[in-house]
N, C-alpha and C positions, 0 to 999 in steps of 0.2 A: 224542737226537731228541725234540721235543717231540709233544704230542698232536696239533696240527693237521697236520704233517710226518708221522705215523704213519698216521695216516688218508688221507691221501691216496696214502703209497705202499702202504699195502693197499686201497684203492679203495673206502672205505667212505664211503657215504652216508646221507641221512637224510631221507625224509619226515614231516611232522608236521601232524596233522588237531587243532586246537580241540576240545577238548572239554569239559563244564559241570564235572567234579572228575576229582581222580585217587582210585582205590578205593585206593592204599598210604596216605595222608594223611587224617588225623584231622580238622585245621583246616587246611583249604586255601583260605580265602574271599576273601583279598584277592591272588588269584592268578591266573594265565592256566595253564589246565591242558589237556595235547597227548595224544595219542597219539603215540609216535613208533614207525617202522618202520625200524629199520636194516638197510642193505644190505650185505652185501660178495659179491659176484658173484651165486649163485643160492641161498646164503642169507639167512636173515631174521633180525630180531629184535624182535618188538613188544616196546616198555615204555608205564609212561607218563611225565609229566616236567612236573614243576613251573618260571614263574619267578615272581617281585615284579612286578607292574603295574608297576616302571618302565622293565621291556621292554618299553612299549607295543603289546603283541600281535604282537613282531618272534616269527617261530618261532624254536625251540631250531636249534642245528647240531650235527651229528653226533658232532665234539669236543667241544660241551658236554654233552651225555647223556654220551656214554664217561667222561668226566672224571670225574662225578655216580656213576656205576654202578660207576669203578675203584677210587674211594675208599670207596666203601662194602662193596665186594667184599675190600677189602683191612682193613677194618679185622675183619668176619668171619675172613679168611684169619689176620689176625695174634695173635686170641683162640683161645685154648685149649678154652675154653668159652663159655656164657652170662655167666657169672660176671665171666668175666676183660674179655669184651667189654663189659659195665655198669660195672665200674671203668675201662674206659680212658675211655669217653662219657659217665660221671656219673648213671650211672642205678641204683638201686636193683634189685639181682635178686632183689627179693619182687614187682616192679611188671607187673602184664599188660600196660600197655601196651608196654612196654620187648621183653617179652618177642613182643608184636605186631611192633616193628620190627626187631630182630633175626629174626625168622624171615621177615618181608619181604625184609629185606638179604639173607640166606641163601638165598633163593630166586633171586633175581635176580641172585647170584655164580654159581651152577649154571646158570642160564638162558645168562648169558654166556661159561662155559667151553665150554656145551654147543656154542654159537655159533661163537666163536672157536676155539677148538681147544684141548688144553692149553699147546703150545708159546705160541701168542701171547696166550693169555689172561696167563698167566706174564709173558710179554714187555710186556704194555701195564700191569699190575699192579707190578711191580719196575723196569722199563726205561725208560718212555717218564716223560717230566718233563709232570707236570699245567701245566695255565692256573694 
């Protein structure tokens, strides 16, 4: 099942409000930066969510935030440590910034278990085929 086919049969939507930057991004300047608020019934999930000006100020959708957030959640999930996560992405683990977005990734994988549950956090992370 892919990710748009996933979200729709667990009812999950997506609000997104404009906003002037995202607080996880360093250099976000030539970008369209959201809030988004994901739905699935009477839970929530704020993030925020970056694209390239050449979405011309189209909002994100709910499969592209999830997509964003599964990949990220999964490459935390598949590191050992910090260490092992800076070798797989190319980043030096003497570097604070590195060590900056790794504990943002880290955050926002807990935000989305917490969200999801573990069974489907699991399921969208190993199961569902990315865009």
């Amino acid at each position: 099942m892919n990710i748009r086919e996933w979200c729709q049969e667990k009812r999950i939507t997506a609000t997104a409000e404009r906003v002037d930057s995202n607080p996880t991004m360093e250099d976000g300047g030539d970008m369209d930066h959201w809030r988004v608020t994901l739905r699935r019934g009477k839970r929530r999930m704020v993030t925020h969510y970056s694209l390239g000006w050449g979405h011309n100020g189209r909002a994100p959708k709910a499969e592209e935030v999830l997509d964003c957030i599964a990949s990220d959640a999964a490459g935390v999930e598949n590191a050992r440590d910090f260490s092992d996560w800076c070798a797989d992405y190319g980043y030096s683990d003497d570097s604070r910034k590195a060590e900056r977005i790794f504990r943002a990734c880290a955050a926002e994988a807990r935000q989305l278990r917490r969200w999801l549950g573990d069974g489907l956090y699991d399921d969208l992370l190993w199961h569902v085929e990315r865009l």
